[in-house]
N, CA, C and O atoms as CSV, one atom per row, in Angstrom:
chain,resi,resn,atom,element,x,y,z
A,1,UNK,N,N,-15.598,14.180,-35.092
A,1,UNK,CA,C,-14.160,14.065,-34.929
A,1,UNK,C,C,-13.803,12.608,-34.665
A,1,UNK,O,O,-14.303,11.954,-33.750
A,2,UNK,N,N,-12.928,12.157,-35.508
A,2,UNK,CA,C,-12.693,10.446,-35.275
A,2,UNK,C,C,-11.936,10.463,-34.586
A,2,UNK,O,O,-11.741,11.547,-34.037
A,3,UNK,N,N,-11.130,9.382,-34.231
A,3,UNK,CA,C,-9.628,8.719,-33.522
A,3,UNK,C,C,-8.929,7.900,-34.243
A,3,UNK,O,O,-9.128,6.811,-34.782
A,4,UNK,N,N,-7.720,8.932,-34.109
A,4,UNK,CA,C,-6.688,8.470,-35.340
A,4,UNK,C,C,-5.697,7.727,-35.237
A,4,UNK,O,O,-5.092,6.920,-35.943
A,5,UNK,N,N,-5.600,8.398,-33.612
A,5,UNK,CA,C,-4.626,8.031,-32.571
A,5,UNK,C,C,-4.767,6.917,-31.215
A,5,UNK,O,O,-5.859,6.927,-30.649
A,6,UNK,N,N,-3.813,6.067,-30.742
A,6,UNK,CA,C,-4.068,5.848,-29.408
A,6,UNK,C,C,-4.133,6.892,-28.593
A,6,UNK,O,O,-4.599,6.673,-27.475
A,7,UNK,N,N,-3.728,8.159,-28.899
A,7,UNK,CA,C,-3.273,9.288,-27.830
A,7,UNK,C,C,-4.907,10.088,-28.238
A,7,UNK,O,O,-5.117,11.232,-27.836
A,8,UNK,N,N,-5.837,9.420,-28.961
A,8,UNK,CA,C,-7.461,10.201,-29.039
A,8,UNK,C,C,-8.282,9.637,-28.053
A,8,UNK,O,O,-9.343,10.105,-27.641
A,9,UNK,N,N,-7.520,8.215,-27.568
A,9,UNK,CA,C,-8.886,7.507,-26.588
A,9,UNK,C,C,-8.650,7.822,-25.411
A,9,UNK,O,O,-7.587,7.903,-24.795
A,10,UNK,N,N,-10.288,8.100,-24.951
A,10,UNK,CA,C,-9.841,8.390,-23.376
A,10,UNK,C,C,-9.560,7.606,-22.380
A,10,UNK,O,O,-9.433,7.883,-21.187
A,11,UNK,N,N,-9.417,6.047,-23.237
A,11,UNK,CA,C,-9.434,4.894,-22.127
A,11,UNK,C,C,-7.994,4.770,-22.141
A,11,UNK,O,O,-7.578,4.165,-21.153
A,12,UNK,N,N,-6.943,5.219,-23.094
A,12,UNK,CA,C,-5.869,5.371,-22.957
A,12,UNK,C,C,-5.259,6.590,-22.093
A,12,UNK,O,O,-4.232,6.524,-21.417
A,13,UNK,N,N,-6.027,7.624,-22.235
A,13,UNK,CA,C,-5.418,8.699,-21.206
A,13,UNK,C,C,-5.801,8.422,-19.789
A,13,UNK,O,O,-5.063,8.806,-18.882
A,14,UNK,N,N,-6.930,7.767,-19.539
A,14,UNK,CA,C,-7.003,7.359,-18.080
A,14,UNK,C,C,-6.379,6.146,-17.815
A,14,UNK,O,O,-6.132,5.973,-16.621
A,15,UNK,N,N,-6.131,5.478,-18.383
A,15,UNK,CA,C,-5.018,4.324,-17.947
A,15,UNK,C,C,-3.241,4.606,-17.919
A,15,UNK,O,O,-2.351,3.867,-17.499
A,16,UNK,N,N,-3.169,5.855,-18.488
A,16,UNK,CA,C,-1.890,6.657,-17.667
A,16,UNK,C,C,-1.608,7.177,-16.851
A,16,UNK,O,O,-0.524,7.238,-16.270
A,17,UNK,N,N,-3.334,8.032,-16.521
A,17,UNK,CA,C,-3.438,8.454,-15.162
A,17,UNK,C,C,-3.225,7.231,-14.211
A,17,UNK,O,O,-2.446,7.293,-13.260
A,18,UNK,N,N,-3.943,6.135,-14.508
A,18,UNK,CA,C,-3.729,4.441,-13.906
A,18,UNK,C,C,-2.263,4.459,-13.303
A,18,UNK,O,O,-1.965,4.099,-12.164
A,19,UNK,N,N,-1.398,4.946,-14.279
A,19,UNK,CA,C,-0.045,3.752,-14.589
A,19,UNK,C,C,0.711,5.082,-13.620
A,19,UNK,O,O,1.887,4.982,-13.271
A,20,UNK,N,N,0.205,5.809,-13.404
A,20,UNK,CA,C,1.025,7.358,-12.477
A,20,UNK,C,C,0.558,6.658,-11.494
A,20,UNK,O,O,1.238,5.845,-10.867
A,21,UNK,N,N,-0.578,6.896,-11.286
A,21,UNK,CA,C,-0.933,6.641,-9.559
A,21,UNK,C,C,-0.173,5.431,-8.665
A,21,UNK,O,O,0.184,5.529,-7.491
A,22,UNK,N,N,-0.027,4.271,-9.545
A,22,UNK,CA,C,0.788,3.309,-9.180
A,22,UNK,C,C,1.892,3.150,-8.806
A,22,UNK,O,O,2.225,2.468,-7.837
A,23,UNK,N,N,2.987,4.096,-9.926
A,23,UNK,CA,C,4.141,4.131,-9.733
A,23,UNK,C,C,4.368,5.597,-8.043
A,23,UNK,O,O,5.403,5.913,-7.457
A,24,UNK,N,N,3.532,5.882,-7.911
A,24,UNK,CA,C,3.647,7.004,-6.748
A,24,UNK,C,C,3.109,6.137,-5.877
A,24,UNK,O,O,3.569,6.367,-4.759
A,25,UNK,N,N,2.230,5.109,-5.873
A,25,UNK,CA,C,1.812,3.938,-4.856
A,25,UNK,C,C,3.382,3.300,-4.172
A,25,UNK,O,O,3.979,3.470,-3.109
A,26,UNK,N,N,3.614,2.563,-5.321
A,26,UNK,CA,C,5.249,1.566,-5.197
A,26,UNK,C,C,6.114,2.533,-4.976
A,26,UNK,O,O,7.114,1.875,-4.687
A,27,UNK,N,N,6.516,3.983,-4.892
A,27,UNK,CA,C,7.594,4.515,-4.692
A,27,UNK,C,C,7.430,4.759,-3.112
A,27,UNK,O,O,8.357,5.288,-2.500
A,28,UNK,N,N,6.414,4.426,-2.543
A,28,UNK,CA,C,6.637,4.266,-0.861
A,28,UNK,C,C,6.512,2.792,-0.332
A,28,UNK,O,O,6.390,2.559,0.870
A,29,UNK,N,N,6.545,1.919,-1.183
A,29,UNK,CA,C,6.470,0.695,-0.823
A,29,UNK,C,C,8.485,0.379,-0.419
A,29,UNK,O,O,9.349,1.026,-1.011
A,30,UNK,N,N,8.845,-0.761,0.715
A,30,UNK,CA,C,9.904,-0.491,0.791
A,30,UNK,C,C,10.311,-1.584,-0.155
A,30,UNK,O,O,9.742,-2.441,-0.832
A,31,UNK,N,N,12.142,-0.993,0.207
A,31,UNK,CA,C,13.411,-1.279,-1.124
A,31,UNK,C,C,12.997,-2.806,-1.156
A,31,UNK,O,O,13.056,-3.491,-2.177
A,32,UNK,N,N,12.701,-3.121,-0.298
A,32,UNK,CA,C,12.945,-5.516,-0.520
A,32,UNK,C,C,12.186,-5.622,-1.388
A,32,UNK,O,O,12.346,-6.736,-1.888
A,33,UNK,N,N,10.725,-4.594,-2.317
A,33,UNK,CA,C,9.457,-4.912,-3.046
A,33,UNK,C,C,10.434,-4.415,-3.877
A,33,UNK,O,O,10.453,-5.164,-4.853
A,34,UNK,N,N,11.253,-3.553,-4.004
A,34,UNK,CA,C,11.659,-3.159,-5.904
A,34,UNK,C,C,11.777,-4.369,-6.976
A,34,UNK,O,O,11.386,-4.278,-8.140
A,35,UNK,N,N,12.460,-5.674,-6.321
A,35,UNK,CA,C,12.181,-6.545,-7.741
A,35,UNK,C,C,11.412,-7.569,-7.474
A,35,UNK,O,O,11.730,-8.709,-7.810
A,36,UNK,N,N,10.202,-7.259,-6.778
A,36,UNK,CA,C,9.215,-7.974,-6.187
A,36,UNK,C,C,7.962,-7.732,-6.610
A,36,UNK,O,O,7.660,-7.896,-7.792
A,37,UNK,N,N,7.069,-7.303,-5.670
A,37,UNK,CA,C,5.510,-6.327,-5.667
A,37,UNK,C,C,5.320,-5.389,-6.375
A,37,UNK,O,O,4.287,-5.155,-7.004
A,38,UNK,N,N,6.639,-4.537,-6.335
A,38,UNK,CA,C,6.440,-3.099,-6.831
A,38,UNK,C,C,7.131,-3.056,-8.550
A,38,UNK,O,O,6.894,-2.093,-9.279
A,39,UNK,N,N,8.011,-4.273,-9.027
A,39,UNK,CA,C,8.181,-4.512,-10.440
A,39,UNK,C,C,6.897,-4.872,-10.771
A,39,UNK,O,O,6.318,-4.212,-11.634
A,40,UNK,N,N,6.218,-6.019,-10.117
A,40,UNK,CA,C,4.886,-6.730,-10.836
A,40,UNK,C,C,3.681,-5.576,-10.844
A,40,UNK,O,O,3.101,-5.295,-11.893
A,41,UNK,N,N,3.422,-5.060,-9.823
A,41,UNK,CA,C,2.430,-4.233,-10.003
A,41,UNK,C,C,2.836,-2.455,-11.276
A,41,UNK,O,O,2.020,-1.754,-11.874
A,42,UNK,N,N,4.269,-2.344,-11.215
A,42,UNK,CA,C,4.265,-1.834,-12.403
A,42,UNK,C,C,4.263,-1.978,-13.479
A,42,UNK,O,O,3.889,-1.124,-14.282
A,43,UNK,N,N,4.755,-3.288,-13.810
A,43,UNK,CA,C,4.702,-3.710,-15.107
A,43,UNK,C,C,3.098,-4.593,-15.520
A,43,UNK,O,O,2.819,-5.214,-16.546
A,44,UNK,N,N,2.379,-4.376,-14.457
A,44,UNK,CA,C,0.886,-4.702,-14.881
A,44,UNK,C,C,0.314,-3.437,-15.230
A,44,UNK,O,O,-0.598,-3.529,-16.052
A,45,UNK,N,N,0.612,-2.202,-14.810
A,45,UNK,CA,C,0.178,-1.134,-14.953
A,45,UNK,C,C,0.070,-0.222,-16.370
A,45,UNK,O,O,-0.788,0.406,-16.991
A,46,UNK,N,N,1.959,-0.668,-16.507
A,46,UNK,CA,C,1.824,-0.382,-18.174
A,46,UNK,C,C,1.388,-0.614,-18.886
A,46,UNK,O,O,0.894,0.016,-19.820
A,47,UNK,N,N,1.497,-2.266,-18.465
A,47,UNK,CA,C,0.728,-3.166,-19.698
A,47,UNK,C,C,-0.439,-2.763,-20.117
A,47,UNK,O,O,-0.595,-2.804,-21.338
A,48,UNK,N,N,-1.505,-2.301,-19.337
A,48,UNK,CA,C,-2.430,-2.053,-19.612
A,48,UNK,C,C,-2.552,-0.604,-21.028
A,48,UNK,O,O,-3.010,-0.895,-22.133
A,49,UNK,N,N,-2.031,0.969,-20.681
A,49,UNK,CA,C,-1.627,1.902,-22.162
A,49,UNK,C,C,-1.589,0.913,-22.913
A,49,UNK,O,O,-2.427,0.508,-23.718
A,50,UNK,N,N,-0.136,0.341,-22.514
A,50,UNK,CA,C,0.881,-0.298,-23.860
A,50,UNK,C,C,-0.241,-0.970,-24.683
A,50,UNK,O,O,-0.819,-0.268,-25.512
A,51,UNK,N,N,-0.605,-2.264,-24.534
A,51,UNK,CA,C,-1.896,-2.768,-25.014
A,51,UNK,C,C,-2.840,-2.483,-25.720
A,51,UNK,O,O,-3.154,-3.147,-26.708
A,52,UNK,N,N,-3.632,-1.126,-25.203
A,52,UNK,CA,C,-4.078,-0.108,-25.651
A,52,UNK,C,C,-3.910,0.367,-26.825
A,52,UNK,O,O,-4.802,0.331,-27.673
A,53,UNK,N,N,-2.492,0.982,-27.070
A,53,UNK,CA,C,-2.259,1.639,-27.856
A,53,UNK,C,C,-1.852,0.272,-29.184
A,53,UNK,O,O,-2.187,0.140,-30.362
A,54,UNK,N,N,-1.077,-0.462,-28.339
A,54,UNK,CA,C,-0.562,-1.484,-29.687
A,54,UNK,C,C,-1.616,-1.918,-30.383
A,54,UNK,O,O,-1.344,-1.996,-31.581
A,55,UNK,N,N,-2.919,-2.292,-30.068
A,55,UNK,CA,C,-3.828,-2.738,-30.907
A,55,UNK,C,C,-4.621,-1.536,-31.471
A,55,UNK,O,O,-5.040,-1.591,-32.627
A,56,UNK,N,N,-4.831,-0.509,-30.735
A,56,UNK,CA,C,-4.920,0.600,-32.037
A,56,UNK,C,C,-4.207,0.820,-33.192
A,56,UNK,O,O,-4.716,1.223,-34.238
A,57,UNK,N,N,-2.830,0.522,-33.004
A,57,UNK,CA,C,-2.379,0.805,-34.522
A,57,UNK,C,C,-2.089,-0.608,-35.003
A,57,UNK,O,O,-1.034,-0.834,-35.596
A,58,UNK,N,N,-3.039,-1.633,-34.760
A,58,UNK,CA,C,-2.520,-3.111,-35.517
A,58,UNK,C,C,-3.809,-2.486,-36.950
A,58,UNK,O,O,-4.461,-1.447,-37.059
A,59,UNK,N,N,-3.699,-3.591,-37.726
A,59,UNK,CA,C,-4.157,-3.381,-38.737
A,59,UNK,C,C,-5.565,-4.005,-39.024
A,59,UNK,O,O,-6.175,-3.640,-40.029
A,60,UNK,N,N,-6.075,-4.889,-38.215
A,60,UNK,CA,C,-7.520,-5.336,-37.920
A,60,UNK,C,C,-8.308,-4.853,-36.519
A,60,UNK,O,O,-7.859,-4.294,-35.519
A,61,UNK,N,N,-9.785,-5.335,-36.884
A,61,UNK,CA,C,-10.238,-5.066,-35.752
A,61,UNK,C,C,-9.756,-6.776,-34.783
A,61,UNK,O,O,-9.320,-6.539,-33.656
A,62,UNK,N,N,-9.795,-7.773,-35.024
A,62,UNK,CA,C,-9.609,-8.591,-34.229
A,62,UNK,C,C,-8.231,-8.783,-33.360
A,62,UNK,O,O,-8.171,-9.188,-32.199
A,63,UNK,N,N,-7.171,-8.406,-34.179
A,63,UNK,CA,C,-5.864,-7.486,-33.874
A,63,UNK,C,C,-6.169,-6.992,-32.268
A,63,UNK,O,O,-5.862,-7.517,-31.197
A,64,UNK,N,N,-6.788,-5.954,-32.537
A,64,UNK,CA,C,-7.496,-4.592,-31.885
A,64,UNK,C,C,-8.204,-5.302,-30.769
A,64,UNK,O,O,-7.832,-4.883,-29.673
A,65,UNK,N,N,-9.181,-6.322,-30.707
A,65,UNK,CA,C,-9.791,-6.617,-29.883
A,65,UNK,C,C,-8.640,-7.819,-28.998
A,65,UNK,O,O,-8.724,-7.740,-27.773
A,66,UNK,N,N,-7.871,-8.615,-29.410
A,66,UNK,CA,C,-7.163,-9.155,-28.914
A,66,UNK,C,C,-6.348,-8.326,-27.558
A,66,UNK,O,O,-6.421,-8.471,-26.337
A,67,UNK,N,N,-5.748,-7.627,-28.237
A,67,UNK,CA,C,-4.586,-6.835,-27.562
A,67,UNK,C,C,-5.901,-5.614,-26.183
A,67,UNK,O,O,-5.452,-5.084,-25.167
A,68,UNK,N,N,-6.943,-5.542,-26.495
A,68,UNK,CA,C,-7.808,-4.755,-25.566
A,68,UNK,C,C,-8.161,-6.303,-24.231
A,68,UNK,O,O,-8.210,-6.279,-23.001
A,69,UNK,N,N,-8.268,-7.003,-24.833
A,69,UNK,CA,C,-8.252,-8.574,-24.258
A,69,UNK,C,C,-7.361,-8.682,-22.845
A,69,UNK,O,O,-7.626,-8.630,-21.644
A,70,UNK,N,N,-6.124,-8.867,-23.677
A,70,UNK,CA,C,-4.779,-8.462,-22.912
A,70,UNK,C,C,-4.781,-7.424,-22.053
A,70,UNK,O,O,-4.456,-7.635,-20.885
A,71,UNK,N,N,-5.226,-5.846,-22.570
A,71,UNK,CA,C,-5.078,-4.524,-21.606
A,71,UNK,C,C,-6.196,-5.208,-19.997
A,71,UNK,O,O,-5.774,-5.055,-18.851
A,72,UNK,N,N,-7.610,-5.934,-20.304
A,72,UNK,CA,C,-8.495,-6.478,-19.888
A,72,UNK,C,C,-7.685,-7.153,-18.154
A,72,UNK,O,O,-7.836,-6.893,-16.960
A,73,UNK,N,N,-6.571,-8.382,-19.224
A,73,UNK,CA,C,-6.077,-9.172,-17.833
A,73,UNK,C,C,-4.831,-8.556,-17.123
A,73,UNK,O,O,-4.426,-8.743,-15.976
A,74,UNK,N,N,-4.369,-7.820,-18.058
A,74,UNK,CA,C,-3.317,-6.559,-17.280
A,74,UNK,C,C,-4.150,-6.015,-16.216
A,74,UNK,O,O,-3.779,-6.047,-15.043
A,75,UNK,N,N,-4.926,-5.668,-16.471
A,75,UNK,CA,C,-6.240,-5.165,-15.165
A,75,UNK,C,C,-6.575,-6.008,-14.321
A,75,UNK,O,O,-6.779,-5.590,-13.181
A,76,UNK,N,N,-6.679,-6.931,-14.498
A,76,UNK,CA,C,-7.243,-7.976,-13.516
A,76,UNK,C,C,-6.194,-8.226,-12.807
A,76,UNK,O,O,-6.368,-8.098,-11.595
A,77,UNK,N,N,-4.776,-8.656,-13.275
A,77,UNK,CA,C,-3.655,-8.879,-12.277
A,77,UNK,C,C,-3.336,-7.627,-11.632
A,77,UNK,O,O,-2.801,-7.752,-10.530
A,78,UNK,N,N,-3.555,-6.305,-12.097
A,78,UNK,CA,C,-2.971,-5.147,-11.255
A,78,UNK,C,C,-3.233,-4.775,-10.373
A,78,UNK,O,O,-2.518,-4.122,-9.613
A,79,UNK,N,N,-5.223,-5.340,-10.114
A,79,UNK,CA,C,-6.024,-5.370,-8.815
A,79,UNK,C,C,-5.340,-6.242,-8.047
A,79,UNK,O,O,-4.955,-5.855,-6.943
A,80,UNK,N,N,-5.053,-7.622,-8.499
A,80,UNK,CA,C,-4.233,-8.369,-7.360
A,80,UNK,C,C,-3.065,-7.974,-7.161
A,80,UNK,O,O,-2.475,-8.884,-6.578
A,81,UNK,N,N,-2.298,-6.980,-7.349
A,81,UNK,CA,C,-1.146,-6.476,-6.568
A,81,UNK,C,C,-1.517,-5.562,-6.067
A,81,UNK,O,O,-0.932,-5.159,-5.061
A,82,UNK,N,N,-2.633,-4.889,-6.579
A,82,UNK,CA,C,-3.197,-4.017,-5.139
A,82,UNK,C,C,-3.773,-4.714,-4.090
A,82,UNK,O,O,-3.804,-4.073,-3.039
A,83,UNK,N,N,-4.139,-5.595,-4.059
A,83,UNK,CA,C,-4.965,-6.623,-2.751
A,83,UNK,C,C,-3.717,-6.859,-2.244
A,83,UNK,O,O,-3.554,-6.503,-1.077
A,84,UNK,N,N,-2.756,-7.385,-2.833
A,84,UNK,CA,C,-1.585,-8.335,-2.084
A,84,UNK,C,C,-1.129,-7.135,-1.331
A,84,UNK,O,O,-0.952,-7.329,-0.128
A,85,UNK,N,N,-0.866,-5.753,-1.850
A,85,UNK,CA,C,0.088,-4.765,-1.134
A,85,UNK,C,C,-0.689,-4.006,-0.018
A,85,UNK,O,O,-0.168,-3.253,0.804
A,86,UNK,N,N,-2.096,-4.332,-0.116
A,86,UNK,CA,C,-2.669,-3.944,1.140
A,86,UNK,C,C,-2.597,-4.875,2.427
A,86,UNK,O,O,-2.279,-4.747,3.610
A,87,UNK,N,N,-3.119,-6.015,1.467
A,87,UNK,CA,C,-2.995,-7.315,3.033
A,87,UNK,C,C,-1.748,-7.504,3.483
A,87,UNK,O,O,-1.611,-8.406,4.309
A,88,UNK,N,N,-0.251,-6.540,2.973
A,88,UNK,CA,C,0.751,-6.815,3.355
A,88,UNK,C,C,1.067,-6.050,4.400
A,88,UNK,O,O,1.861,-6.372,5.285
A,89,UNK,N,N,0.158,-4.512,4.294
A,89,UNK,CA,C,-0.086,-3.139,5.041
A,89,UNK,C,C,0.535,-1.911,4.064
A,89,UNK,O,O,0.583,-0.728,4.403
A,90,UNK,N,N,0.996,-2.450,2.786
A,90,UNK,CA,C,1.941,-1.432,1.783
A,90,UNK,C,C,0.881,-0.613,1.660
A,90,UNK,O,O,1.381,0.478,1.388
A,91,UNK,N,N,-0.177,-0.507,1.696
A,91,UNK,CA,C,-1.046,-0.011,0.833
A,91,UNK,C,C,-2.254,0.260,1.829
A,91,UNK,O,O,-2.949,-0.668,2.241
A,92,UNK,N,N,-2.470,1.621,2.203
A,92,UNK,CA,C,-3.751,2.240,2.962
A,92,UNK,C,C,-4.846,1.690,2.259
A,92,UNK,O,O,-4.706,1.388,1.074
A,93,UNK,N,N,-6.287,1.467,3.049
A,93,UNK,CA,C,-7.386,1.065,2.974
A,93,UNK,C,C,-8.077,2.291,2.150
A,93,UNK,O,O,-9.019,2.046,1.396
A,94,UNK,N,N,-7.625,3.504,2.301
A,94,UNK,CA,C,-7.692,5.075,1.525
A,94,UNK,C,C,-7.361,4.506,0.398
A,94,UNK,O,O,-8.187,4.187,-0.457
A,95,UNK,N,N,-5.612,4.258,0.263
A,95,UNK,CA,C,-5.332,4.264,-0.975
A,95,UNK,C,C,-5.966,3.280,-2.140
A,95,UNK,O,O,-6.382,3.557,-3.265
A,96,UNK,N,N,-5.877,1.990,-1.416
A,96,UNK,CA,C,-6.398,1.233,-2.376
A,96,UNK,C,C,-7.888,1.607,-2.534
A,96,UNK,O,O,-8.115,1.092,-3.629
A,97,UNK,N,N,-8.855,2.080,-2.206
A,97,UNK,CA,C,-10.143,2.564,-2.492
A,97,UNK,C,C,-10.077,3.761,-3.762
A,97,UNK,O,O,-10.845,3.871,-4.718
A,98,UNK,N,N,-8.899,4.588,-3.415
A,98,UNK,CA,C,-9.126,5.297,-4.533
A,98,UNK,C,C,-8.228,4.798,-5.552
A,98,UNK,O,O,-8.513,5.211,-6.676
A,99,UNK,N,N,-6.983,3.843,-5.471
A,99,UNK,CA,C,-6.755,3.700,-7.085
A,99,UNK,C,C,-7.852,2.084,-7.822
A,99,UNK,O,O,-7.886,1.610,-8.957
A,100,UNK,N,N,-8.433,1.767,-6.797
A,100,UNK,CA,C,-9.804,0.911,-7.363
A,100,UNK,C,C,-10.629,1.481,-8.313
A,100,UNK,O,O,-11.008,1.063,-9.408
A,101,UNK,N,N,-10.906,2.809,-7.534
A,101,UNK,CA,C,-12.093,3.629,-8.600
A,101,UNK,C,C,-11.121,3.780,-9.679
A,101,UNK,O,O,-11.564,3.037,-10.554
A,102,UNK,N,N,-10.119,4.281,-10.090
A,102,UNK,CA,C,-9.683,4.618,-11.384
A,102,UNK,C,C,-9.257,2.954,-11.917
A,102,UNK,O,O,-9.033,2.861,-13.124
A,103,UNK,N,N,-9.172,2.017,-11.314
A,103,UNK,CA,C,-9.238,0.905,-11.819
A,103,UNK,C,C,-10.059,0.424,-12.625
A,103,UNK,O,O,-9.846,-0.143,-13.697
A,104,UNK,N,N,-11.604,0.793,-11.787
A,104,UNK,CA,C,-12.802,0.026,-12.129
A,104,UNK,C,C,-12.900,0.903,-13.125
A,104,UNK,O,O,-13.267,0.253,-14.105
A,105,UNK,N,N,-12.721,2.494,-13.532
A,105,UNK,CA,C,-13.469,3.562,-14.356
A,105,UNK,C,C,-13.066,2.637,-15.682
A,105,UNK,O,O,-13.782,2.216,-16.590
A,106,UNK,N,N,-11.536,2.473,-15.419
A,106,UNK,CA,C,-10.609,2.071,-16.876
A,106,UNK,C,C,-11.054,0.699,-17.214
A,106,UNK,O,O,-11.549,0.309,-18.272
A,107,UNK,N,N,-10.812,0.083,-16.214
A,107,UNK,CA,C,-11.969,-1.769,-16.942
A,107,UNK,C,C,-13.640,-1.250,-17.331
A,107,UNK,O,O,-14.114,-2.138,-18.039
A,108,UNK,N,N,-14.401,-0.424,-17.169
A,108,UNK,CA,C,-15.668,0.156,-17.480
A,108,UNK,C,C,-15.357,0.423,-19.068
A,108,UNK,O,O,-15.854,-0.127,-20.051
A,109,UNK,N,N,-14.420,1.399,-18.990
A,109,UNK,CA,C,-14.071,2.042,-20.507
A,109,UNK,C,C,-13.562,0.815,-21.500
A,109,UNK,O,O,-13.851,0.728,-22.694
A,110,UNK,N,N,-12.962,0.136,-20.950
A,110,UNK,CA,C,-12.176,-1.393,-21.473
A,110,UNK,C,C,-13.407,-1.907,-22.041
A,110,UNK,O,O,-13.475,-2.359,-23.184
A,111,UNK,N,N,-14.462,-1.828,-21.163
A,111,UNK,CA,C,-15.154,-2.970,-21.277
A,111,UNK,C,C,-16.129,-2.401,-23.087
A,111,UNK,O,O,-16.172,-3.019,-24.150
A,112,UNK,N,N,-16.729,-1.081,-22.723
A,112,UNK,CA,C,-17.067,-0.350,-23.417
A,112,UNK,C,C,-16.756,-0.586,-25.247
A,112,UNK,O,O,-17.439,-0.934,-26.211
A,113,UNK,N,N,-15.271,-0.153,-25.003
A,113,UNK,CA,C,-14.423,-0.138,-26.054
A,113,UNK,C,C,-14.572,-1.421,-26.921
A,113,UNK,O,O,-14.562,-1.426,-28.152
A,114,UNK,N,N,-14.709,-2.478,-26.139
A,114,UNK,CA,C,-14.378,-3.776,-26.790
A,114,UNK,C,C,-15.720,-4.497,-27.731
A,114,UNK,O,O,-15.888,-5.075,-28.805
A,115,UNK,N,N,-16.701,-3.921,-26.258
A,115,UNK,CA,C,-18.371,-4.497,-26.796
A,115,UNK,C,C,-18.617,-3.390,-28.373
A,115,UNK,O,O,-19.312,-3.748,-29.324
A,116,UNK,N,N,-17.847,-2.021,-28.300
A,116,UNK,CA,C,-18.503,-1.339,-29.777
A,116,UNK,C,C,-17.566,-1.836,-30.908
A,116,UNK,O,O,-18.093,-1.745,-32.016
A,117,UNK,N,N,-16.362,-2.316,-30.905
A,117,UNK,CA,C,-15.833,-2.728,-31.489
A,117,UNK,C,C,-16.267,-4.413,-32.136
A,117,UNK,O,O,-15.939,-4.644,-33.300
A,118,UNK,N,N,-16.990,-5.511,-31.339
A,118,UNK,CA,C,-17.799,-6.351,-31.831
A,118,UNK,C,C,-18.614,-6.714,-32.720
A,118,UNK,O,O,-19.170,-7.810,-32.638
């Protein structure tokens, strides 16, 4: 069974699970973070699908590997708004432990994706 779709990879369905957990993170963060912490750390969150999916349907593989590139540093900045929102106290020592693991699973799969595509 191939993948036809962005909606076939599982590094895309767990990086929605990603992009949920976050936005239920920032919806207890308070109102002064809405166009602050809690815009940046969502819009790192998306980025990461979005990315995803856009270079699945580009028309090369280098296309493809670019834009997985990108999903890559979308990840890397989304950890630092999870560091920043803990050392601020936004963010339980619980919480950030468990949206790390689905962090690290999805940069694992990232990483995966990119090296078979090479």
């Amino acid at each position: 069974m191939g993948v036809d779709s962005h909606r076939d990879l599982l590094v895309w369905k767990k990086a929605i699970d990603l992009v949920v957990s976050c936005y239920r993170i920032t919806a207890k963060f308070p109102k002064t973070e809405q166009y602050g912490l809690t815009s940046q750390l969502q819009r790192a969150a998306v980025s990461v699908p979005a990315n995803i999916a856009e270079g699945k349907g580009r028309a090369s593989t280098g296309a493809y590997l670019n834009h997985l590139s990108i999903a890559a540093g979308s990840l890397a900045e989304l950890d630092t708004h999870l560091v920043v929102g803990h050392e601020l106290g936004l963010l339980s020592d619980t919480g950030l432990i468990e949206i790390q693991k689905q962090l690290e699973e999805v940069g694992r799969m990232l990483t995966g994706l990119r090296k078979s595509l090479e």
